[in-house]
PLY file of the C-alpha trace (Angstrom):
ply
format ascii 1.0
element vertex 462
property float x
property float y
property float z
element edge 461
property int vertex1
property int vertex2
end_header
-7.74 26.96 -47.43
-11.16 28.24 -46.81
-11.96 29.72 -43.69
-14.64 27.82 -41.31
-17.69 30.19 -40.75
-18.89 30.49 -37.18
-22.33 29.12 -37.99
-20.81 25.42 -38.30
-22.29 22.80 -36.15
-19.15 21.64 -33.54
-18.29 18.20 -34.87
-14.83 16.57 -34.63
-15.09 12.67 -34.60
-11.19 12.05 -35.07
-9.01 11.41 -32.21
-7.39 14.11 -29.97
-10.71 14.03 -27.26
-11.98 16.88 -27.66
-15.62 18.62 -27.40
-16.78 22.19 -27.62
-17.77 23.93 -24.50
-19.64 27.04 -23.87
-17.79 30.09 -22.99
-20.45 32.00 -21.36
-20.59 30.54 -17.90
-16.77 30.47 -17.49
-13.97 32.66 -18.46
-11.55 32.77 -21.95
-8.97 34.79 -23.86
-8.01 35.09 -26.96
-4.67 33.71 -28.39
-2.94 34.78 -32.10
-1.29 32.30 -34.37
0.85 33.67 -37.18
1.66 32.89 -41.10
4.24 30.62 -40.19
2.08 28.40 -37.73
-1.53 26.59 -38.71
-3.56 24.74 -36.78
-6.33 21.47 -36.99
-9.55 21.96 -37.64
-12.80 19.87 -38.75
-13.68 20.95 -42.10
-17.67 20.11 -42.12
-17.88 20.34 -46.05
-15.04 18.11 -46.67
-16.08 15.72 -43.69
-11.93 15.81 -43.01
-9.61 17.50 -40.92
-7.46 19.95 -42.14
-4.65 22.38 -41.51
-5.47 26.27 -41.04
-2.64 29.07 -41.44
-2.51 31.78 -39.88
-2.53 34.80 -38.96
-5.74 33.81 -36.98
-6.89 34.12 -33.49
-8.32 30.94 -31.30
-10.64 31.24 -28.59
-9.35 29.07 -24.84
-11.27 27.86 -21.99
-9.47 29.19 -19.27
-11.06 26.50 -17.03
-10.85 23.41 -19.85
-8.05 24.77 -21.54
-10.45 24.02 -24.62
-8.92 25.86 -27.51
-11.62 26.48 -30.50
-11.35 28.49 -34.02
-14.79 30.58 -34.85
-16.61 28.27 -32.46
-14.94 25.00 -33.93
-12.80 22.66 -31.97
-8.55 22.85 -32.45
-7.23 19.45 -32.23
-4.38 19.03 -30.01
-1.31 16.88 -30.39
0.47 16.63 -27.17
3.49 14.81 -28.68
4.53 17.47 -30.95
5.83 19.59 -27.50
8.39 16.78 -27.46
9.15 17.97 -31.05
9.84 21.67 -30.60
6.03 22.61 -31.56
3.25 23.42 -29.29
0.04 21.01 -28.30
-2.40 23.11 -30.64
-0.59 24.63 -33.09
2.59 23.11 -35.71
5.49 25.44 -37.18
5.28 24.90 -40.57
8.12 27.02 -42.28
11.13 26.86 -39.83
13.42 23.78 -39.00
12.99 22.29 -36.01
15.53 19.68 -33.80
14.19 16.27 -32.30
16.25 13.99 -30.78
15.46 10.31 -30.53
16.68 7.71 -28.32
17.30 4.25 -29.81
18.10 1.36 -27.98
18.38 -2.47 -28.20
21.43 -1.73 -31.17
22.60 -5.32 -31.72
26.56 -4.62 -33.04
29.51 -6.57 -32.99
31.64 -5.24 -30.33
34.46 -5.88 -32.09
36.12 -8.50 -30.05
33.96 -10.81 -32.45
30.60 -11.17 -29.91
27.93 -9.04 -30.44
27.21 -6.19 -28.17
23.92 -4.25 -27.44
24.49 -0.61 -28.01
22.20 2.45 -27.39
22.12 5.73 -29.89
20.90 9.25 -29.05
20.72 11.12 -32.35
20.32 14.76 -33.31
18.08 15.26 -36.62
16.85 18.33 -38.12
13.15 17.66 -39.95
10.10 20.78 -41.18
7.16 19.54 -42.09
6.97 19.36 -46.22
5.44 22.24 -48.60
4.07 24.27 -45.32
0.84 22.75 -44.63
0.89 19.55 -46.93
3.15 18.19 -44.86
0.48 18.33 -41.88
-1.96 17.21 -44.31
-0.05 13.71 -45.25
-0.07 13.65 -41.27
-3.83 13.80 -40.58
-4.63 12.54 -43.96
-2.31 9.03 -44.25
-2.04 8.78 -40.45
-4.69 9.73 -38.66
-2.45 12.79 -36.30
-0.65 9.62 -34.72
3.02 10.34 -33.31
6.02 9.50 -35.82
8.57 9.12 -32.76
8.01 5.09 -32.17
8.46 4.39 -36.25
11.54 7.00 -36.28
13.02 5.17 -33.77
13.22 1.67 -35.53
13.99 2.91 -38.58
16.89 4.49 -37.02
17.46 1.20 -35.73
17.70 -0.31 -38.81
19.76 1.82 -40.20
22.43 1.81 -37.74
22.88 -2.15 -38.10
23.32 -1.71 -41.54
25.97 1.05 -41.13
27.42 -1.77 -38.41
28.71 1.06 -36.64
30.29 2.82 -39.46
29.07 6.19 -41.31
26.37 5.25 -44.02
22.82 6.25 -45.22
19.60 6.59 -43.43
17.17 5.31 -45.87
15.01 3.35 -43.50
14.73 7.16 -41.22
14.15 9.34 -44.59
11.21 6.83 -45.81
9.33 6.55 -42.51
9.83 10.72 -42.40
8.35 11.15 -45.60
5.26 8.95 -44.69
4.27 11.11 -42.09
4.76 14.09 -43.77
8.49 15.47 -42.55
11.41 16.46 -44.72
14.66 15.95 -43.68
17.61 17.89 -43.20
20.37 16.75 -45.85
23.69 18.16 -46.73
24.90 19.66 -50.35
25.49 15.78 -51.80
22.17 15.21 -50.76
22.46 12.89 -47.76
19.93 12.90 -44.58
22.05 15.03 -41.61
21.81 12.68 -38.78
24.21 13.77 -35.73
25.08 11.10 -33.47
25.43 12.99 -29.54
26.08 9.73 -27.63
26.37 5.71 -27.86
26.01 3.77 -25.02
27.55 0.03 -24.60
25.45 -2.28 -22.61
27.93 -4.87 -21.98
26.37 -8.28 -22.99
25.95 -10.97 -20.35
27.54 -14.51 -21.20
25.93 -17.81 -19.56
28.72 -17.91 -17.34
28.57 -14.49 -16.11
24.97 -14.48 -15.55
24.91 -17.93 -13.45
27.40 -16.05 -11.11
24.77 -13.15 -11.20
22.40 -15.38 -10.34
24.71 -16.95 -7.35
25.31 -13.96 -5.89
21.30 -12.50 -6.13
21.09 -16.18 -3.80
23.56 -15.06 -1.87
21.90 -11.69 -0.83
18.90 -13.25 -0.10
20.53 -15.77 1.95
22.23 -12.74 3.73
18.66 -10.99 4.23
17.65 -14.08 5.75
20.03 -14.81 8.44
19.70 -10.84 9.31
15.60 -11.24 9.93
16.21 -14.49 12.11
19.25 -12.46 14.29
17.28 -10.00 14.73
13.75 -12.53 16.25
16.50 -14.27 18.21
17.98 -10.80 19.74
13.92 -9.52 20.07
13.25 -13.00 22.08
16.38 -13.03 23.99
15.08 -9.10 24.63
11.71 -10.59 25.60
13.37 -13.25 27.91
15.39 -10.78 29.78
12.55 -8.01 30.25
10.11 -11.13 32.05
13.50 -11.81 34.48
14.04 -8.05 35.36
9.65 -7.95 36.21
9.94 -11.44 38.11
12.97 -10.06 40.18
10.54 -6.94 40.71
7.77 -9.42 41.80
9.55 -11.26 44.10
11.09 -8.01 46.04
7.62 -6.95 46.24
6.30 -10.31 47.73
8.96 -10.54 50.09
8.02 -7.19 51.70
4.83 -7.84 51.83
5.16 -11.24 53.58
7.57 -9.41 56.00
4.69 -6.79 56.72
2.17 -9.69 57.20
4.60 -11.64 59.70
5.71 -8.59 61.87
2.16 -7.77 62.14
1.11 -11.26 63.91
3.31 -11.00 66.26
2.00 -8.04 67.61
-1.02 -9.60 67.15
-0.32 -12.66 69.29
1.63 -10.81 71.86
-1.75 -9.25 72.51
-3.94 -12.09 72.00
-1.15 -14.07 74.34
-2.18 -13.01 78.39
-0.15 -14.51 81.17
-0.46 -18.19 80.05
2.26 -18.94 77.99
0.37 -21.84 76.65
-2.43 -19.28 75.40
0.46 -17.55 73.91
1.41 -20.66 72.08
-1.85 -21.41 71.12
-2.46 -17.94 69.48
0.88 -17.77 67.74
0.34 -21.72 66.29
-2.94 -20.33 64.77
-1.35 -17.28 63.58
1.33 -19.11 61.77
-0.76 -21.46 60.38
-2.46 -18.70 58.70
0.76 -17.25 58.00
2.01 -20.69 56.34
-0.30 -20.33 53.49
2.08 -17.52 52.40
5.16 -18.23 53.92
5.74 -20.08 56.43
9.25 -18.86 57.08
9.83 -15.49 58.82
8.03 -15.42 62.50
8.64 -13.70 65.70
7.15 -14.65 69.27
6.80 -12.70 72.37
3.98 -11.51 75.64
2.14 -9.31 76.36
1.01 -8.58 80.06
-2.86 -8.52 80.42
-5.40 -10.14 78.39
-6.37 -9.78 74.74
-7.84 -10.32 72.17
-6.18 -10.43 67.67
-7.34 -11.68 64.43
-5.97 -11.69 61.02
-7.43 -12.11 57.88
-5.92 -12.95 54.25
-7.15 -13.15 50.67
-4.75 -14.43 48.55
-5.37 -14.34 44.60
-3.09 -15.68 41.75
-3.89 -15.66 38.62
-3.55 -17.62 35.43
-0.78 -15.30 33.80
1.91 -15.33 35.90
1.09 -12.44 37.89
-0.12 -11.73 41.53
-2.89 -9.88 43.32
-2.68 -9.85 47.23
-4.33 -8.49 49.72
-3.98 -8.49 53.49
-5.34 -6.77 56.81
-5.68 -7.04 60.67
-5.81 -5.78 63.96
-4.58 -6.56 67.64
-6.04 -5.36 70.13
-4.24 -5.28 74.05
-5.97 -5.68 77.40
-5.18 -2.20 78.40
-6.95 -0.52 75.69
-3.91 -0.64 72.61
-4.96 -1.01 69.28
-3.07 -1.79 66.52
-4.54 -2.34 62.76
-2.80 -2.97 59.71
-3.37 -3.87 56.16
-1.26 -4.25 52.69
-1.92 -4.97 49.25
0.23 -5.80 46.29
-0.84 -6.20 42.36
1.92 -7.45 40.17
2.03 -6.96 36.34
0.36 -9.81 34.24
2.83 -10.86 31.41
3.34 -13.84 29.14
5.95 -16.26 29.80
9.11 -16.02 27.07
8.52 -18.34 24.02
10.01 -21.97 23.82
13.10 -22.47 22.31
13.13 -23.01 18.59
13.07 -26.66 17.64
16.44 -28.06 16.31
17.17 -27.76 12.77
16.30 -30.48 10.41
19.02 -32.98 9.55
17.77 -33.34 5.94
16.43 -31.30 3.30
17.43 -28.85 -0.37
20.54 -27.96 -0.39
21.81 -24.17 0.43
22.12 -22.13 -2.88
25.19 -21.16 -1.49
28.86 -22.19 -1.58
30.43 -26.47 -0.46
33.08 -26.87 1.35
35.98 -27.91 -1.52
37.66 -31.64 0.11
40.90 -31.02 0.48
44.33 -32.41 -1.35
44.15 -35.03 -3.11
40.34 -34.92 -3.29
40.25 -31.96 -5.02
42.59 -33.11 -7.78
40.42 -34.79 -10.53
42.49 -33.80 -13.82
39.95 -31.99 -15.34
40.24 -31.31 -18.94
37.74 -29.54 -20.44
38.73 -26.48 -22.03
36.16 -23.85 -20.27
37.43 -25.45 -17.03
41.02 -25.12 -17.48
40.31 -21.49 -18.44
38.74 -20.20 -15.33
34.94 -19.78 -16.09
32.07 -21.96 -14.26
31.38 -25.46 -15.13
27.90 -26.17 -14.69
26.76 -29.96 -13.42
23.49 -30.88 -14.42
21.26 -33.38 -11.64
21.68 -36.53 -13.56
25.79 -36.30 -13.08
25.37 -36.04 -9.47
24.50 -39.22 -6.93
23.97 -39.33 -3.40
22.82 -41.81 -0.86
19.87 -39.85 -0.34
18.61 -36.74 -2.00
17.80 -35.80 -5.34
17.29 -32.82 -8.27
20.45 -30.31 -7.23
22.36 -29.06 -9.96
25.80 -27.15 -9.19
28.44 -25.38 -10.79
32.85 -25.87 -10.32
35.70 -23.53 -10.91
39.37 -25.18 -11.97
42.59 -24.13 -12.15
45.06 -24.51 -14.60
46.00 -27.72 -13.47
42.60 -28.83 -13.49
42.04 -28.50 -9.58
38.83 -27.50 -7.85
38.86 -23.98 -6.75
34.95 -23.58 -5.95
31.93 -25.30 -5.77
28.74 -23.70 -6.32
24.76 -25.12 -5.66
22.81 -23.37 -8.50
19.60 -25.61 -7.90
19.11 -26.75 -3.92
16.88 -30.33 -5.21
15.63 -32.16 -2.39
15.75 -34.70 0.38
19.84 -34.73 0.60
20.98 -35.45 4.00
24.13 -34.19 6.28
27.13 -36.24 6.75
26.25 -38.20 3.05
28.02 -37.06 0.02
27.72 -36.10 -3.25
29.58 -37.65 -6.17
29.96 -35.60 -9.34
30.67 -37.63 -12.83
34.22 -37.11 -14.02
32.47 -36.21 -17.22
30.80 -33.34 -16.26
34.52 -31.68 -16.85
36.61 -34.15 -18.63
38.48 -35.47 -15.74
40.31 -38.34 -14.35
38.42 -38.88 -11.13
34.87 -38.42 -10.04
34.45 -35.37 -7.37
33.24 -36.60 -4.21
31.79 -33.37 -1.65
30.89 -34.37 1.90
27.38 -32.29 2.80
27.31 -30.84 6.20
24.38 -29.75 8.59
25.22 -25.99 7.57
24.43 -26.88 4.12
21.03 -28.22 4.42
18.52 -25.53 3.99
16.10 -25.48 7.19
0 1
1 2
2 3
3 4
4 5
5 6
6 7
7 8
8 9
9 10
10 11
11 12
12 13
13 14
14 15
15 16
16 17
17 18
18 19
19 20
20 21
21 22
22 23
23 24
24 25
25 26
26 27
27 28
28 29
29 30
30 31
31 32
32 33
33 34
34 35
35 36
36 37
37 38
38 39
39 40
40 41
41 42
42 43
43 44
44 45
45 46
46 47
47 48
48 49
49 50
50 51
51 52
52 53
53 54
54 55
55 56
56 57
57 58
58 59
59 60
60 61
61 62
62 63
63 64
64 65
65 66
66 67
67 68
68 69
69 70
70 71
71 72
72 73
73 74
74 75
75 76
76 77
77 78
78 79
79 80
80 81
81 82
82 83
83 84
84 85
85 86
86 87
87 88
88 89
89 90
90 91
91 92
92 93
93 94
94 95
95 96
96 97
97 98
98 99
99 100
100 101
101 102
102 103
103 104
104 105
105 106
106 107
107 108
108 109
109 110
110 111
111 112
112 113
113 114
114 115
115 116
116 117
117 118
118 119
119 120
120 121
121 122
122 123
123 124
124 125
125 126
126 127
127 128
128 129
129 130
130 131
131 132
132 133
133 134
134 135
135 136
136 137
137 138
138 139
139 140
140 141
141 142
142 143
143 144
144 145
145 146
146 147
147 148
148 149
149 150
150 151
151 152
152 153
153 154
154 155
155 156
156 157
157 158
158 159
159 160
160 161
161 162
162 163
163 164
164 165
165 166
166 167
167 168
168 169
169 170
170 171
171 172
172 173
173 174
174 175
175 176
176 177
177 178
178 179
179 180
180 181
181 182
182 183
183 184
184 185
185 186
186 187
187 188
188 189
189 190
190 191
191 192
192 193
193 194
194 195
195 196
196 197
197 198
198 199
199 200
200 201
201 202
202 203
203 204
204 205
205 206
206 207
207 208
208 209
209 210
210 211
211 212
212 213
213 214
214 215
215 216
216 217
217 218
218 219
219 220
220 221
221 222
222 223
223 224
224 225
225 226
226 227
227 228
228 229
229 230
230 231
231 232
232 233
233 234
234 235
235 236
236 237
237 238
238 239
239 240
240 241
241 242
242 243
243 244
244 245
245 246
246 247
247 248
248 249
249 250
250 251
251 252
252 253
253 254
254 255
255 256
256 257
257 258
258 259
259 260
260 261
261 262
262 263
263 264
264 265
265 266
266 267
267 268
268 269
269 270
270 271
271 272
272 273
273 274
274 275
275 276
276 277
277 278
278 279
279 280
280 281
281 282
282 283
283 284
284 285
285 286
286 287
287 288
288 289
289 290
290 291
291 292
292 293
293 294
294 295
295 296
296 297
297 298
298 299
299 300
300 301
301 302
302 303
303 304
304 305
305 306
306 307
307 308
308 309
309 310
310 311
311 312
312 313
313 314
314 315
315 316
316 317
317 318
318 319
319 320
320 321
321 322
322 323
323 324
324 325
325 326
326 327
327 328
328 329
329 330
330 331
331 332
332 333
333 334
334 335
335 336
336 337
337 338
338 339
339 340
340 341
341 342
342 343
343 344
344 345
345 346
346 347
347 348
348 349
349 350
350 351
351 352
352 353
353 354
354 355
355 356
356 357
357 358
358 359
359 360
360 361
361 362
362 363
363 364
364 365
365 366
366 367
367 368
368 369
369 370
370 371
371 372
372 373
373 374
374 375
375 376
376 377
377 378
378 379
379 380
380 381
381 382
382 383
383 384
384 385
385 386
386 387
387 388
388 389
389 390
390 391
391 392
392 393
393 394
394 395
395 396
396 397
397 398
398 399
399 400
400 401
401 402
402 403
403 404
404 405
405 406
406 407
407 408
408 409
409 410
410 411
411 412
412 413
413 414
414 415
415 416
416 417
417 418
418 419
419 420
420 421
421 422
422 423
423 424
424 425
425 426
426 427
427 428
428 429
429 430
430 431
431 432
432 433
433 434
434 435
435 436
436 437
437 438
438 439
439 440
440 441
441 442
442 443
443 444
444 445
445 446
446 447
447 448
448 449
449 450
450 451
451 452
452 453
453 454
454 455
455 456
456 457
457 458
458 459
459 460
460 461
C-alpha cells in the first residue's frame, strides 16, 4: 500500500463522521500503530478507502479526539471495541473472541410444543489475508457492523441443528462476506462454543388469559388502595374542621363571658338608688348583650349615681369563621372607672366535602372473580375435554344472556366431575344490572345444564 503524502487535500465522504481539524490552536500527541495493526484512510488517487499497516504514527486531537494520518482523516469504527479491536485501528494478524447473543430460537422443547430458546456463543474469527480482509469490509460493505447479520445466521443455523451438534454454514457465509475467517478445527468445521442457552418458557392461551386476570386484578387492587386512602384523607379533613370548631366555640364562650361580666359592672354603675333606673340600664344592656348571647347575665347596685355604655361590632364572615370585637367602660358616681375591651379572630376554613354519592346499581361488570351458586347450581355435567382437565374455559358474549346488560365475555374452571370451581369476567361489557343474572349456554363446555350466576352490587364496576 502506498503511503498518503501530507500534501493531500482532507477529503473523506464515507461514513464514520469525521472532518479534519487544525491542530494549531489546540493541543495533540502522537500515537504508534504497529505491523500487526492498520488503519482507514481516504486514498485521494483511488477515490476509495483503504487499509494502512503499520508501523505508523497518527496524529489526535486531544480536545476532538480527531485521530488523522499525515494530515488525513482515520476513520473510526466504534463497533469493533465490542469485537476485541480498538475504534481507529483493526488487528489484522492475531485471533480475536466475539461473543454474540441470539435470541428468539424457536425449538421444540421436547415435550412436542415448541419453545423459544436464547444462545450466547463463543466464536473465534481474524480478519482474512491481513488487510484484504478489511478491504472486503470497506470495499463490499461500506465499514458497516457484521454483529446484526452474525446473529441471524447463527439463528439459522441453530434451528437447523434443532438443538443438536451440526454445521454453521449460514455463520461461515455471512463471515466471509464481510471479510472474517473463521476459526475451524482439524476436519475443517467452524469452532462455535456454545457458553449458555436460555429457555423462555412459552405462554399457552390459557396461561396468558390468567396473566391477563391477574394484571386486572392488580389494578383493581391499586384502585381500591387510591380511594382508601381519599376516604381516610377526607375523614382526616372532617376531623381536623371538628377539633378547630371545638377551638372556636371555647374561644366564643370566653369572650361572651368577658362581655357579660363587664355589663354588669357597667349597670351597677349606671344603676343609682332607683332600682327602676337599675332595671332600665340592665334591660338595655342585655338587649345589647342578646345580639350575642343572650344567656349569661348578672344584676346588682351601686350606691350614687352614674353613668355606662357599651359598644359591640360583631363580624362573621362567609367561611365559617369569626371576627369579634368588643369594648366599654363604666363609670361610678364617686369617681371609679372601669374600661374594658376584647377581641377574638377565628381561623377561616372550608367546610368538609359532601359525602360521596351512592354507587350505581348498574353498569360493566368487575374484571374480577363471580360468586360460584352453590350445589346443585354449580353441577352442569360439563364435558368438554379442556374442562374436565383443569385449564380455563373461555365464554364468548353471544353464549351469555341477561335481562339487562350486554358484551361481557368470561372464563370457567371444572373439576373432574365437570363442576364449577371458578368463574372469571375477562371482558366487563356493559349495562348489566345487580340482583339479575347471567345464563351461560351449556355449550360453551359441553354440559348438561346451562350455568346460571346471580350478579351482585359488588360486581358492578362504579
Amino acid at each position: 500500500f502506498q503511503r498518503l503524502g501530507e500534501g493531500q487535500p482532507p477529503c473523506f465522504p464515507s461514513a464514520g463522521g469525521l472532518g479534519t481539524r487544525s491542530n494549531l490552536l489546540m493541543g495533540s500527541h502522537t500515537e504508534t500503530f504497529n505491523a500487526h495493526e492498520a488503519v482507514c484512510v481516504y486514498d485521494k488517487t483511488q477515490g476509495i478507502e483503504v487499509p494502512f499497516q503499520g508501523p505508523e504514527s497518527v496524529t489526535i486531537d486531544d480536545i476532538t479526539k480527531d485521530v488523522t494520518l499525515n494530515g488525513q482523516p482515520v476513520r473510526k469504527f466504534e463497533w469493533d471495541k465490542a469485537m476485541g479491536g480498538t475504534f481507529w485501528k483493526f488487528n489484522i494478524v492475531g485471533w480475536q473472541l466475539l461473543e454474540l447473543t441470539v435470541p428468539d430460537v424457536i425449538l421444540d422443547d421436547g415435550n412436542g410444543d415448541k419453545a423459544n430458546f436464547k444462545y450466547r456463543l463463543g466464536l473465534s474469527y481474524k480478519w482474512k489475508s491481513g488487510t484484504k480482509g478489511i478491504e472486503t469490509l470497506l470495499k463490499d460493505q461500506g465499514g458497516r457492523d457484521p454483529t446484526p447479520l452474525l446473529i441471524q445466521a447463527a439463528r439459522l443455523d441453530l434451528k437447523t441443528q434443532k438443538g443438536k451438534e451440526g454445521a454453521w454454514n449460514e455463520l461461515l457465509h455471512v463471515a466471509g462476506q464481510y471479510g472474517m475467517g473463521l476459526k475451524k478445527d482439524s476436519l475443517g468445521a467452524v469452532i462455535v462454543e456454545i457458553l449458555e442457552t436460555t429457555l423462555n418458557k412459552a405462554v399457552s392461551k390459557e396461561e396468558k388469559l390468567e396473566l391477563d386476570y391477574l394484571k386486572q386484578i392488580l389494578n383493581q387492587k391499586a384502585t381500591v388502595q387510591k380511594h382508601l386512602f381519599e376516604a381516610e384523607l377526607a375523614i382526616a379533613v372532617s376531623g381536623k374542621a371538628a377539633e378547630q370548631w371545638a377551638a372556636n366555640y371555647e374561644r366564643v364562650a370566653k369572650v361572651k363571658t368577658d362581655y357579660m361580666m363587664a355589663m354588669n359592672v357597667v349597670a351597677k354603675g349606671a344603676g343609682g338608688r332607683d332600682r327602676a333606673s337599675s332595671r332600665v340600664a340592665a334591660c338595655c344592656c342585655c338587649s345589647v348583650a342578646s345580639k350575642v348571647s343572650a344567656s349569661i347575665w348578672g344584676s346588682g347596685e351601686g350606691s350614687g349615681g352614674g353613668e355606662g355604655s357599651i359598644g359591640i361590632d360583631t363580624d362573621f364572615s362567609g367561611k365559617l369563621g369569626l371576627s369579634q370585637q368588643a369594648s366599654g367602660e363604666g363609670k361610678t358616681e364617686v369617681g371609679n372607672k372601669i374600661k374594658w375591651s376584647s377581641d377574638i379572630e377565628t381561623e377561616n376554613f372550608d367546610p368538609p366535602a359532601p359525602a360521596p354519592p351512592p354507587p350505581p346499581t348498574s353498569g360493566p361488570l368487575k374484571t374480577a372473580t363471580l360468586t360460584v351458586p352453590p350445589a346443585p347450581g354449580n353441577a352442569v355435567g360439563a364435558k368438554l375435554k379442556t374442562a374436565l382437565a383443569g385449564t380455563l374455559v373461555p365464554v364468548l358474549p353471544a353464549a351469555i344472556t341477561s335481562a339487562a346488560g350486554e358484551g361481557a365475555a368470561l372464563a370457567l374452571t371444572f373439576d373432574t366431575s365437570g363442576t364449577v370451581t371458578a368463574i372469571f369476567v375477562t371482558v366487563p361489557g356493559t349495562g348489566y344490572v345487580a340482583g339479575n343474572t347471567l345464563t351461560v349456554n351449556k355449550a360453551s363446555y359441553d354440559g348438561t345444564h346451562d350455568l346460571t350466576i346471580t350478579i351482585s352490587q359488588d360486581n358492578i364496576d362504579a
